[in-house]
N, C-alpha and C positions, 0 to 999 in steps of 0.2 A: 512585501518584497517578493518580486518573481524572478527564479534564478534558473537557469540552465543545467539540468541535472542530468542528460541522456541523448545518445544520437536515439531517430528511431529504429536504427537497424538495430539497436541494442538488445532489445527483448525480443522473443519470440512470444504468442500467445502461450501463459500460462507458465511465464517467470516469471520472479522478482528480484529486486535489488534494493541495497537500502542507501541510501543518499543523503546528504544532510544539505538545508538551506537556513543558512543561518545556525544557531545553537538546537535545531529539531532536527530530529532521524526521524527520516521517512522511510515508510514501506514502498517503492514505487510497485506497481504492477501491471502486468500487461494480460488481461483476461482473456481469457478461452475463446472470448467472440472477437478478441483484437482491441479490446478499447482498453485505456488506460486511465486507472487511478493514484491516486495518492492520501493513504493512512498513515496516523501515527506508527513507526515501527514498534511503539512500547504495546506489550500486552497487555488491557486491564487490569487483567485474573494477577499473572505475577510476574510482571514484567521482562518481559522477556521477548529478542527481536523477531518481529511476525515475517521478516525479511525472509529468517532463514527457514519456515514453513514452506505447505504448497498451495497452491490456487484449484479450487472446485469450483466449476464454474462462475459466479461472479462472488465469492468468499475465499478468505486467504484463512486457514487453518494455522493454527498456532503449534508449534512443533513440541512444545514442553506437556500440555493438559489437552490440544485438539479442541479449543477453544476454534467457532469460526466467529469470523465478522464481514460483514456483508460490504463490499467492496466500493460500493455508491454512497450506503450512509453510514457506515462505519459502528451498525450495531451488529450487537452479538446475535447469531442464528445456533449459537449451540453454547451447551453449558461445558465447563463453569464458569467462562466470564458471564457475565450480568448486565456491567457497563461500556456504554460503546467506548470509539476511539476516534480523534478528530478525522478528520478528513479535508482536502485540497483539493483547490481549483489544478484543472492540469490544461496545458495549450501544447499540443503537437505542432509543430512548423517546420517547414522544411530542413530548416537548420536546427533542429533541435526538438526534446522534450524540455519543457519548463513546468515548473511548480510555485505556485504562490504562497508563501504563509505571511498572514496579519499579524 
């Protein structure tokens, strides 16, 4: 399912927001270089929303433990999470960001 989650004026590089499509909360982000992903908002480590973190360069830091996960493939670049987090197709279009979850 691909759903409309965001205008693109919405983010500037290097915020987030957390959105849900369907019964999943996403992390949406909008990286330092301008590109945009989409992560589970849940933390690994202790669940908790990676939304309300910040973005270093292409990794979203976890605001609880500083947990990162790298914003492409949704693994952990720092301890103590371990285990990644999923990750989403994203399509920018004039009218909109959209996120797809399977």
């Amino acid at each position: 399912m691909e759903q409309r989650v965001a205008s693109p004026e919405d983010l500037v590089p290097g915020q987030l927001k957390q959105v849900k499509v369907g019964d999943v909360l996403i992390c949406l982000a909008r990286a330092e270089d301008g590109e945009w992903y989409a992560i589970s908002d849940t933390c690994s480590h202790e669940a908790y929303s990676l939304s309300e973190g910040d973005v270093w360069g292409c990794d979203v830091e976890c605001p609880l433990h500083a947990s990162r996960f790298n914003l492409r493939t949704g693994e952990p670049d720092q301890l103590p999470a371990v285990k990644p987090v999923a990750t989403y197709p994203v399509t920018v279009r004039a009218d909109g960001v959209y996120v797809e979850v399977t």
